[in-house]
C-alpha positions, 0 to 999 in steps of 0.5 A: 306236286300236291303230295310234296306240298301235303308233305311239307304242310301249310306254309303260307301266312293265311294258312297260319292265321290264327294259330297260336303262336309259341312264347318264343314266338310272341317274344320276337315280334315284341322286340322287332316292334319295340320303338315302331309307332303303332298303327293307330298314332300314325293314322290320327297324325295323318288325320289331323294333318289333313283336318281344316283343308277343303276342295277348290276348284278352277278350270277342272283341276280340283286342289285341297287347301287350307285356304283359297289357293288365288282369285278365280278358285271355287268352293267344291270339287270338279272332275279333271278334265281329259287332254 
């Protein structure tokens, strides 16, 4: 088995991390990611979405919210408790 494997030479992504890539290569990746939003936008978009909300706290149940979610909740997080 390992001799079939040793044959064939690493064919997995950690073993070819790394590893230059061909200008064909580089070309496909380009143009398979044209039009995606990058990584890093989609992370400041989720970012500022949750920026401003705060934990709120009644009867062990803990909710992030903008504002107060009714009468009776609390400023601050609780652990939720078991049934």
């Amino acid at each position: 088995m390992k001799n079939k494997i040793s044959l064939l030479g690493n064919t997995n992504a950690k073993g070819n991390k790394g590893k230059p890539k061909s200008e064909e290569h580089k070309l496909k990746i380009s143009l398979a990611n044209k039009g995606k939003p990058k990584p890093e936008t989609s992370k400041l978009k989720q970012s500022a979405s949750m920026s401003g909300r705060r934990w709120w706290s009644k009867d062990g149940i803990s909710v992030k919210n903008r504002e107060c979610p009714g009468e009776g909740w609390v400023l601050g997080r609780t652990s939720i408790k078991k049934k």
